[in-house]
N, CA and C atoms of all chains as a GROMACS GRO file, in nm:
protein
  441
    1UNK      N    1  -4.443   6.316  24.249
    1UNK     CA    2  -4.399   6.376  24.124
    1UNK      C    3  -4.506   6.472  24.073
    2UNK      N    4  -4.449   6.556  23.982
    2UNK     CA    5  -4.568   6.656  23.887
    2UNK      C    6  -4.691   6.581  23.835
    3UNK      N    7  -4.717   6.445  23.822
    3UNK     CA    8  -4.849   6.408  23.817
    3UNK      C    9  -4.938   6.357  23.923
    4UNK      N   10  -4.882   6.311  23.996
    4UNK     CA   11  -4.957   6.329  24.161
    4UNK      C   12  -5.021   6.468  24.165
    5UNK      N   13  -4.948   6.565  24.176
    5UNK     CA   14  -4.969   6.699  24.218
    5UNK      C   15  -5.108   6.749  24.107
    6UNK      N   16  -5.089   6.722  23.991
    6UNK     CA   17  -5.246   6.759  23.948
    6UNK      C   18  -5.321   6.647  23.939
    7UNK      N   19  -5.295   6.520  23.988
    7UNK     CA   20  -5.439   6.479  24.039
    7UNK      C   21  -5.488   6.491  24.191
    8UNK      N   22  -5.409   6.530  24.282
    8UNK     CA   23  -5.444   6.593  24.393
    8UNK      C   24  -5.544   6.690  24.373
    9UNK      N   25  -5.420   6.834  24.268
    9UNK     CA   26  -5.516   6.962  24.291
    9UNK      C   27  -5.620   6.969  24.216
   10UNK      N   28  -5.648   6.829  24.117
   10UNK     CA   29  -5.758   6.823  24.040
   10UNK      C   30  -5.854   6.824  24.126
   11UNK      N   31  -5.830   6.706  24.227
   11UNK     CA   32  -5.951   6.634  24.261
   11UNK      C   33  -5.988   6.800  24.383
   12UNK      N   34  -5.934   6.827  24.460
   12UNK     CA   35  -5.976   6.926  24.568
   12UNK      C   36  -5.991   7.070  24.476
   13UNK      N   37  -5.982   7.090  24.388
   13UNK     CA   38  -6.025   7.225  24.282
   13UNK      C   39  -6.142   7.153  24.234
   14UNK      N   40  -6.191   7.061  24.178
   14UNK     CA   41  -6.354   7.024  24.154
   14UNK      C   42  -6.398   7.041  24.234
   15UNK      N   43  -6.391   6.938  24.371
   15UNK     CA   44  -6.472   7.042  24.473
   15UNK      C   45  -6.517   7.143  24.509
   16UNK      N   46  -6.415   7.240  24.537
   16UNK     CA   47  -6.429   7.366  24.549
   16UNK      C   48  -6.528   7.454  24.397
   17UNK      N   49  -6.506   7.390  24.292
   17UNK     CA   50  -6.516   7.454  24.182
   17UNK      C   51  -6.655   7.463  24.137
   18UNK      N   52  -6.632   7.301  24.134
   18UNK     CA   53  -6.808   7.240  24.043
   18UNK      C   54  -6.910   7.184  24.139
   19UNK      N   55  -6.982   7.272  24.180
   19UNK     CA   56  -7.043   7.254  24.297
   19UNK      C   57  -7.188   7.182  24.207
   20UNK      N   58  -7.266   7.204  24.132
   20UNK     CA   59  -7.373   7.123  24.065
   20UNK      C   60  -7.335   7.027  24.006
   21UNK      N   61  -7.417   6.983  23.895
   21UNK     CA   62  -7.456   6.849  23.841
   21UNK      C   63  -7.362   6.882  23.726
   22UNK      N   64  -7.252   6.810  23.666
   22UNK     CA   65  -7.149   6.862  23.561
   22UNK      C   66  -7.276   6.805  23.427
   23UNK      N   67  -7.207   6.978  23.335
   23UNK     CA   68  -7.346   7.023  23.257
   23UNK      C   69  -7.213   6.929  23.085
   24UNK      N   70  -7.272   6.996  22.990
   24UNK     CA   71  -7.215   6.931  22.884
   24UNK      C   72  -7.061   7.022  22.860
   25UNK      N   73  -7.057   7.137  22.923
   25UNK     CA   74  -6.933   7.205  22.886
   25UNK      C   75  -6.953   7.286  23.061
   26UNK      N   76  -6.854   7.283  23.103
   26UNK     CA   77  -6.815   7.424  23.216
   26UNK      C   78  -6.867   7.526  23.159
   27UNK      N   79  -6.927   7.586  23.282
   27UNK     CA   80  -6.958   7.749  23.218
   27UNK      C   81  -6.830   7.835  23.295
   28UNK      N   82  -6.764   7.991  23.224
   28UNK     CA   83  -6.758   8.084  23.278
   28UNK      C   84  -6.669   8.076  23.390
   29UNK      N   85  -6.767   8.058  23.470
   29UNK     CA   86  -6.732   8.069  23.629
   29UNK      C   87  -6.638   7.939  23.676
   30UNK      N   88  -6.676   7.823  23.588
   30UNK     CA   89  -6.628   7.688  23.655
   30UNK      C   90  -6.503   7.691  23.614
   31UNK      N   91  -6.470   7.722  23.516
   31UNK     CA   92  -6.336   7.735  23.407
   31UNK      C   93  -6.271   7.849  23.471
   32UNK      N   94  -6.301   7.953  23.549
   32UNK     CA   95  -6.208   8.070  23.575
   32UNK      C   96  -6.216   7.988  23.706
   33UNK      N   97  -6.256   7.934  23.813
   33UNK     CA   98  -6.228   7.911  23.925
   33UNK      C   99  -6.126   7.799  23.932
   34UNK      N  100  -6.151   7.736  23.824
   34UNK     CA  101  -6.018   7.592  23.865
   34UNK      C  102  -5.881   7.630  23.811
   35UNK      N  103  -5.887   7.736  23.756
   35UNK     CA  104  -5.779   7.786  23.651
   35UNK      C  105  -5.707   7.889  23.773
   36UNK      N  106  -5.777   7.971  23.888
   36UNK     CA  107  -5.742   8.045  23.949
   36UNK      C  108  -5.702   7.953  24.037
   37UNK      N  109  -5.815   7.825  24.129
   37UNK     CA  110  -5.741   7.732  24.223
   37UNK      C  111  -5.629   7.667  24.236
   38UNK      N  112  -5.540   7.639  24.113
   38UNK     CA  113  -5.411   7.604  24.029
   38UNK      C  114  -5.351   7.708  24.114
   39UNK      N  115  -5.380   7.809  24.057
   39UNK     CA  116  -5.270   7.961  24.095
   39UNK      C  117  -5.289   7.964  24.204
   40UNK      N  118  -5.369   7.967  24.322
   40UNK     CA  119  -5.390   8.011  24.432
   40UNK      C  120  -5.315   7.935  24.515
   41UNK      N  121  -5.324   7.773  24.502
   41UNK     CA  122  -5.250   7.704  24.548
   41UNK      C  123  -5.068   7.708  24.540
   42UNK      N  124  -5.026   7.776  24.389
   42UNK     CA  125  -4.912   7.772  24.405
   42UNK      C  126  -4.875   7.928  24.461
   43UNK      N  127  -4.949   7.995  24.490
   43UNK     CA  128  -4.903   8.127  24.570
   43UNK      C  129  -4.903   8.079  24.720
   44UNK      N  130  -5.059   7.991  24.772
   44UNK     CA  131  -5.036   7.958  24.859
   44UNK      C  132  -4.904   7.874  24.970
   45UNK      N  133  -4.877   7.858  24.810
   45UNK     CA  134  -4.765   7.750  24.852
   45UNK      C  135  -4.633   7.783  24.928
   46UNK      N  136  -4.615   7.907  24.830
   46UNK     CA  137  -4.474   8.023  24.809
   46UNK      C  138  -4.500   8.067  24.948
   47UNK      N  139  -4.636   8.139  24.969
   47UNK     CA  140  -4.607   8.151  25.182
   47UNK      C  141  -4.579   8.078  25.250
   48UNK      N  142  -4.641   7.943  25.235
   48UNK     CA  143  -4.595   7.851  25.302
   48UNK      C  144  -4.434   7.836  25.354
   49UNK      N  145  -4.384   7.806  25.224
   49UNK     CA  146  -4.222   7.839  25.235
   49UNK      C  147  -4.155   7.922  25.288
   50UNK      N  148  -4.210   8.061  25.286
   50UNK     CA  149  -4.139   8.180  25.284
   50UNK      C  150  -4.162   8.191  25.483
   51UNK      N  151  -4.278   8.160  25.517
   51UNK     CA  152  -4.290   8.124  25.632
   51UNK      C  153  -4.192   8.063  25.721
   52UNK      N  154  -4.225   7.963  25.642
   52UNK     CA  155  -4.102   7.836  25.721
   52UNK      C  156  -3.949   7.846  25.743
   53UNK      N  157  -3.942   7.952  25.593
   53UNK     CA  158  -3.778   8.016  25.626
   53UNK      C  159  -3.741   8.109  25.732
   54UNK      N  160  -3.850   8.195  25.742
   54UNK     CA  161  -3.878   8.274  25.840
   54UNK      C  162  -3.855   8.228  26.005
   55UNK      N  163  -3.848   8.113  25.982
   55UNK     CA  164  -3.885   8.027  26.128
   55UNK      C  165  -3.720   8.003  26.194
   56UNK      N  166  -3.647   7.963  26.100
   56UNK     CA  167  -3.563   7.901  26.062
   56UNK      C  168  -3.434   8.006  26.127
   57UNK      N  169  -1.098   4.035  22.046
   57UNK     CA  170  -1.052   3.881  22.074
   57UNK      C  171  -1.104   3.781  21.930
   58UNK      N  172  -1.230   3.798  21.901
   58UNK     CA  173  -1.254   3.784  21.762
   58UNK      C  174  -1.249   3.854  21.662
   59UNK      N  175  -1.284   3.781  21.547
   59UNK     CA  176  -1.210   3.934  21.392
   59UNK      C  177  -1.334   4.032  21.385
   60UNK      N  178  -1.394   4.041  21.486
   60UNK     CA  179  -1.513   4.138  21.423
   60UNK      C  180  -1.498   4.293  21.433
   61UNK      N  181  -1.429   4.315  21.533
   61UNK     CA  182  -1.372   4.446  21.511
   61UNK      C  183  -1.461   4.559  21.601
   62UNK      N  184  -1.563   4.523  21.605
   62UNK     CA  185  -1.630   4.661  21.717
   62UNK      C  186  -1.586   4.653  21.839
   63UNK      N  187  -1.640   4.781  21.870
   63UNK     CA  188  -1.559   4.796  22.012
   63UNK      C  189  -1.671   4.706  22.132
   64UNK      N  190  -1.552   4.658  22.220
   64UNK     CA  191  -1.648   4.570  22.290
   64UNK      C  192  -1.705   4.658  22.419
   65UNK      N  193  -1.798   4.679  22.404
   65UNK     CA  194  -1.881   4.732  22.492
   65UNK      C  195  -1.984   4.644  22.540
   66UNK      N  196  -2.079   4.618  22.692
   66UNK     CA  197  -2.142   4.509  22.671
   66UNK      C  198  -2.281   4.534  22.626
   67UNK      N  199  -2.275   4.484  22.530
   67UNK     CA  200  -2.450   4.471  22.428
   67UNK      C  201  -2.570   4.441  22.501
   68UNK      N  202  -2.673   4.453  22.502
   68UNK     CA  203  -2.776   4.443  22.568
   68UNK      C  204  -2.862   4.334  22.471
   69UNK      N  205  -2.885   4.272  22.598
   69UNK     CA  206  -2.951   4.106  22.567
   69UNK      C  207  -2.862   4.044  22.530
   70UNK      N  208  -2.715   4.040  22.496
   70UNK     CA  209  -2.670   3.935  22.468
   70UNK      C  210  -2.646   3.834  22.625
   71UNK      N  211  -2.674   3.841  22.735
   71UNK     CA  212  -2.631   3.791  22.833
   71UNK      C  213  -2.804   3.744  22.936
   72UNK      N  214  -2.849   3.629  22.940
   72UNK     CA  215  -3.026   3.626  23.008
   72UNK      C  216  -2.939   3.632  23.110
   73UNK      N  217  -2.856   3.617  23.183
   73UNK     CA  218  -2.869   3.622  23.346
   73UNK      C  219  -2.838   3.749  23.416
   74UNK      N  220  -2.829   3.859  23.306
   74UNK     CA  221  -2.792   3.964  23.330
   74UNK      C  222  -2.915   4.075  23.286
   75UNK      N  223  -3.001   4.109  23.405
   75UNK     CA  224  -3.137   4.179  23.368
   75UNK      C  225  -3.063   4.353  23.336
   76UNK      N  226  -3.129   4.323  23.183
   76UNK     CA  227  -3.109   4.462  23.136
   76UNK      C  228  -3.166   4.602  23.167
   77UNK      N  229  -3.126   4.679  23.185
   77UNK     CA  230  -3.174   4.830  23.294
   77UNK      C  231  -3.252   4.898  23.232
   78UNK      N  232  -3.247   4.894  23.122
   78UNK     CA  233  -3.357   4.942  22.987
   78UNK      C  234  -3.472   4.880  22.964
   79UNK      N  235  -3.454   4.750  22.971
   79UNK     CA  236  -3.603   4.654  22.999
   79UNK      C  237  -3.660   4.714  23.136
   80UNK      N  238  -3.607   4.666  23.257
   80UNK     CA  239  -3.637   4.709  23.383
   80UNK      C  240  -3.691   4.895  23.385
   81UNK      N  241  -3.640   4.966  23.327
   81UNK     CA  242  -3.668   5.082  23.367
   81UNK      C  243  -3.824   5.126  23.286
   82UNK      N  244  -3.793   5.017  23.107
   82UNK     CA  245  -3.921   5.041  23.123
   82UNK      C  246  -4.090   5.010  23.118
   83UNK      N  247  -4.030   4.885  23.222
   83UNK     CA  248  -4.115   4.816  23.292
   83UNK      C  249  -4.150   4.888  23.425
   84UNK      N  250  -4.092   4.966  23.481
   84UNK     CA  251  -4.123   5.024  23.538
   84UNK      C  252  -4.203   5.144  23.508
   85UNK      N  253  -4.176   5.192  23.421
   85UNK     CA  254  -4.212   5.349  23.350
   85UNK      C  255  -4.401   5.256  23.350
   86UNK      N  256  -4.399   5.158  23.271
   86UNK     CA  257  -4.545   5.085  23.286
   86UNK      C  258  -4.590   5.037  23.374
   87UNK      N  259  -4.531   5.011  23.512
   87UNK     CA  260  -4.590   4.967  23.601
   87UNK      C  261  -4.667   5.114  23.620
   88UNK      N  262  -4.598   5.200  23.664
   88UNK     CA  263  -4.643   5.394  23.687
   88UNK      C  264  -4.692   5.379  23.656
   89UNK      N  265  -4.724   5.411  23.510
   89UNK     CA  266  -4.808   5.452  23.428
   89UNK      C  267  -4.937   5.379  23.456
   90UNK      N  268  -4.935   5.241  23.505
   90UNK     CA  269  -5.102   5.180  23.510
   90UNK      C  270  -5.150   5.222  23.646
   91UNK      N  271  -5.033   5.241  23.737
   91UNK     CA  272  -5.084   5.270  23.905
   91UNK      C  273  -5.158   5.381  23.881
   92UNK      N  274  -5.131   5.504  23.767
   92UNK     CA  275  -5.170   5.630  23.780
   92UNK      C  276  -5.304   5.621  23.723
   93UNK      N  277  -5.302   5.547  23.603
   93UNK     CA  278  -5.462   5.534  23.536
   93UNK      C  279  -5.506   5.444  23.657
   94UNK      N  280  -5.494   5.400  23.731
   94UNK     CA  281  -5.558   5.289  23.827
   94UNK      C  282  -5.654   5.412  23.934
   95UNK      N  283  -5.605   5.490  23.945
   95UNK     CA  284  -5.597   5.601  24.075
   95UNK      C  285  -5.664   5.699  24.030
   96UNK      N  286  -5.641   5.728  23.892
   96UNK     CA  287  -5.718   5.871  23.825
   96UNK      C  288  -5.908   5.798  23.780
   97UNK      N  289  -5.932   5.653  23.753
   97UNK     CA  290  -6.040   5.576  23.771
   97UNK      C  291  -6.078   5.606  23.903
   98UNK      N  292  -5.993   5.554  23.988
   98UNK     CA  293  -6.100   5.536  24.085
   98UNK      C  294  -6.156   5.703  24.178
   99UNK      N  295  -6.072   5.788  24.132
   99UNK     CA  296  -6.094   5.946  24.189
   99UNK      C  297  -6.204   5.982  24.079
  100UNK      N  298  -6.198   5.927  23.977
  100UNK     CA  299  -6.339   5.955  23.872
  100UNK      C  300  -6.486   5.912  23.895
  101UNK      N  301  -6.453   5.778  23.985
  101UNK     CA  302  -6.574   5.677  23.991
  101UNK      C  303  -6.634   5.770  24.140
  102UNK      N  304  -6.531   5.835  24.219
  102UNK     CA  305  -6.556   5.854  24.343
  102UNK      C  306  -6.672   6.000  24.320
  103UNK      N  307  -6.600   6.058  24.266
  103UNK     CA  308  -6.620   6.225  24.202
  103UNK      C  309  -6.770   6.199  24.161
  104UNK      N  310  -6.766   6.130  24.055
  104UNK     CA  311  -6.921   6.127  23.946
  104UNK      C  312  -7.023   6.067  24.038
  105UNK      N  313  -6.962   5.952  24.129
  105UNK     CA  314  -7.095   5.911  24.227
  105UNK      C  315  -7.178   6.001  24.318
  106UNK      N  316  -7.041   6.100  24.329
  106UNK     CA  317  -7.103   6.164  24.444
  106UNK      C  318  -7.204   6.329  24.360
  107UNK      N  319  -7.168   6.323  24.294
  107UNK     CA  320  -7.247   6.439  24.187
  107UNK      C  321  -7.368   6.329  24.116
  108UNK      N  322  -7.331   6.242  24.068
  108UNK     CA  323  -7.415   6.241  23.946
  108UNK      C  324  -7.574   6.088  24.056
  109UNK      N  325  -7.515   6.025  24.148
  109UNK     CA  326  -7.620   5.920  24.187
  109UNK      C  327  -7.651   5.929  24.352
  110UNK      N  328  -7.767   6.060  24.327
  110UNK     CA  329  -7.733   6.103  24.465
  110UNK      C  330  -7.872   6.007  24.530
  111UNK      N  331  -7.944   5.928  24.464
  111UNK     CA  332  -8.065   5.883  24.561
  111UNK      C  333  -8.055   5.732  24.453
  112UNK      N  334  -7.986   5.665  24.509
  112UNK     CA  335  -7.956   5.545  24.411
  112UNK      C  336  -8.124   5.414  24.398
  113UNK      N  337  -8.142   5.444  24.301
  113UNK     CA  338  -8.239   5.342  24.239
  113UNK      C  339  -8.202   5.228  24.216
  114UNK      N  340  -8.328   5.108  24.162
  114UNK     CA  341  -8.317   4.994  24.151
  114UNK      C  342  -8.247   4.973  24.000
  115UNK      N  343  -8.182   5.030  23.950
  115UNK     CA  344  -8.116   5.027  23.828
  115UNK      C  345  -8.066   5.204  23.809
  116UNK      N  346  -7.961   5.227  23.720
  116UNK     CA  347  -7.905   5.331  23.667
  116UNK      C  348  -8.012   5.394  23.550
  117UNK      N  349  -8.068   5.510  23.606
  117UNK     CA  350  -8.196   5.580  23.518
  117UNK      C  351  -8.063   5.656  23.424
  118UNK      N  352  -8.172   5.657  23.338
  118UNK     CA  353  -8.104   5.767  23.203
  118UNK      C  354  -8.059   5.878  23.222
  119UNK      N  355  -8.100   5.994  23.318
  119UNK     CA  356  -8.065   6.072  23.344
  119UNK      C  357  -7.900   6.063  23.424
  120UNK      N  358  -7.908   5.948  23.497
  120UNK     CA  359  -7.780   5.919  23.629
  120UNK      C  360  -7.671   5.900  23.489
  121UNK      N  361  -7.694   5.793  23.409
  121UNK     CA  362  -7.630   5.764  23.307
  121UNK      C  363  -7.539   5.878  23.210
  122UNK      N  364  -7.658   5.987  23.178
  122UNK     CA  365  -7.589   6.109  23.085
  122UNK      C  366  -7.521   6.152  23.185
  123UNK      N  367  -7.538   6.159  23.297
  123UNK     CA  368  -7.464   6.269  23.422
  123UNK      C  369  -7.285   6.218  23.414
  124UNK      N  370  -7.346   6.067  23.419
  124UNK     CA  371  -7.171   6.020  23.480
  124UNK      C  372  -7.126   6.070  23.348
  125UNK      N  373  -7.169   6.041  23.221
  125UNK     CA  374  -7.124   6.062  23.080
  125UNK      C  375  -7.027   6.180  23.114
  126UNK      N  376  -7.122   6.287  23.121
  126UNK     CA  377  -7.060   6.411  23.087
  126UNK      C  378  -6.958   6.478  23.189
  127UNK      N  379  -6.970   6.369  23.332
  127UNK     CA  380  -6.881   6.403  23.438
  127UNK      C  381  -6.758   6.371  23.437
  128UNK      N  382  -6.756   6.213  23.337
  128UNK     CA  383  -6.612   6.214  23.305
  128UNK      C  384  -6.531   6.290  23.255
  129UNK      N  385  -6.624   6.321  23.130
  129UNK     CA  386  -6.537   6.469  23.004
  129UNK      C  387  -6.471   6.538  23.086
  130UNK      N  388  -6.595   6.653  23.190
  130UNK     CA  389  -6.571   6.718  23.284
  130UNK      C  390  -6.428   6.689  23.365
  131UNK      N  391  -6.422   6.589  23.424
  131UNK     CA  392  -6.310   6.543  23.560
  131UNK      C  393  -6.171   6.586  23.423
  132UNK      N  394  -6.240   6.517  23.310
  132UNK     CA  395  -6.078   6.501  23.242
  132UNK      C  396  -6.011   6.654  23.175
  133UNK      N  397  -6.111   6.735  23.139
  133UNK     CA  398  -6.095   6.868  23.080
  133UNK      C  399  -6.027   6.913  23.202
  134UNK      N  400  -6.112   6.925  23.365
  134UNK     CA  401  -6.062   6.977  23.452
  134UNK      C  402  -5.920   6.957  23.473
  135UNK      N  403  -5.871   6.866  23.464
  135UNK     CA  404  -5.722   6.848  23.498
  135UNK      C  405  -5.651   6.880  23.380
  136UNK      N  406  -5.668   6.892  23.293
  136UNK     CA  407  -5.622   6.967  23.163
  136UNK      C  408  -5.618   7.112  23.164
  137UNK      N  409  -5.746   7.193  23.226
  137UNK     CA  410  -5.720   7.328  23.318
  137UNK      C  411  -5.643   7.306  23.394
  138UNK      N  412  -5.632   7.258  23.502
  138UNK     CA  413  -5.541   7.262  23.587
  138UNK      C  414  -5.426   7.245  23.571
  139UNK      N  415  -5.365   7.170  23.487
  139UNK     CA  416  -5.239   7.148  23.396
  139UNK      C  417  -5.199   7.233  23.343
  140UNK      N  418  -5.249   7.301  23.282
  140UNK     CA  419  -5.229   7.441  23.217
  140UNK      C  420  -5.180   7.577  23.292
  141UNK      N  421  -5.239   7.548  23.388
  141UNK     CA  422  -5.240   7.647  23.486
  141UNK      C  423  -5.143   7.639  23.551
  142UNK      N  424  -5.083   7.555  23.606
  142UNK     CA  425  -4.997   7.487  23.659
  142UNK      C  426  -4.863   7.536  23.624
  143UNK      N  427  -4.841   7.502  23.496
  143UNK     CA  428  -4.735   7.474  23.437
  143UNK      C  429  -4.700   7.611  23.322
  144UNK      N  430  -4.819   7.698  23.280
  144UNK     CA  431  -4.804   7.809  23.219
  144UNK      C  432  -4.775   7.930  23.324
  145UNK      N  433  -4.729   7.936  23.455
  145UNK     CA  434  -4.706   8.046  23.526
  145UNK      C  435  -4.591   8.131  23.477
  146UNK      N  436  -4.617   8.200  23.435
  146UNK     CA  437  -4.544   8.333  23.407
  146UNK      C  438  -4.527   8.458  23.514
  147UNK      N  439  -4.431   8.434  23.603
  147UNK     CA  440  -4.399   8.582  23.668
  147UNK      C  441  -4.330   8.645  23.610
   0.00000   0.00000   0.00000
């Protein structure tokens, strides 16, 4: 369901995201990268599909 | 069949051998609900260990301590970005 799905892309967007020691607030960079990893994943996603129809 | 006059429809709880679908469903809705806080703990405990107690001592130093502190906030804001993000897509 829709809450699986953001604790999945939570947990693999920190990774990718917050690579140091988590400070008292995200800076900047940490906040635009998990906010873009969200998006990236659901574009990624849309190829995925569009692929597979392709196959089909 | 009696003078009471409503329409007989069957009432809920008037019958114990008959498990009501409304109890059940949301007993279920709470079972979820604890599996998910069960799961979002332990992806927290996993996350902060691996950031915040990287050369583990004979006790939790002050510093390891503020780390996990502020890693939780962190884990929880993050998925609140990500939620947002998620769910505000506008094409």
């Amino acid at each position: 369901m829709v809450n699986e799905m953001v604790a999945k892309l939570t947990s693999s967007c920190w990774d990718k995201c917050i690579t140091g020691t988590p400070g008292s607030k995200f800076i900047n960079s940490e906040q635009t990268c998990l906010s873009n990893c969200a998006q990236r994943y659901l574009d990624m996603s849309m190829l995925i599909m569009k692929q597979f129809q392709s196959m089909l | 069949m009696n003078g009471y006059g409503s329409s007989s429809s069957s009432s809920s709880g008037s019958s114990s051998s008959q498990p009501n679908p409304e109890v059940l469903m949301d007993q279920l809705k709470n079972q979820l609900a604890q599996a998910y806080a069960e799961e979002f703990l332990e992806t927290v405990r996993g996350k902060c260990f691996e950031k915040c107690i990287s050369k583990p001592g004979s006790s939790l130093s002050g510093s390891e301590s503020s780390c996990v502190s502020r890693c939780v906030e962190r884990y929880i804001e993050a998925t609140g970005i990500i939620s947002k993000a998620l769910f505000s897509q506008q094409r």
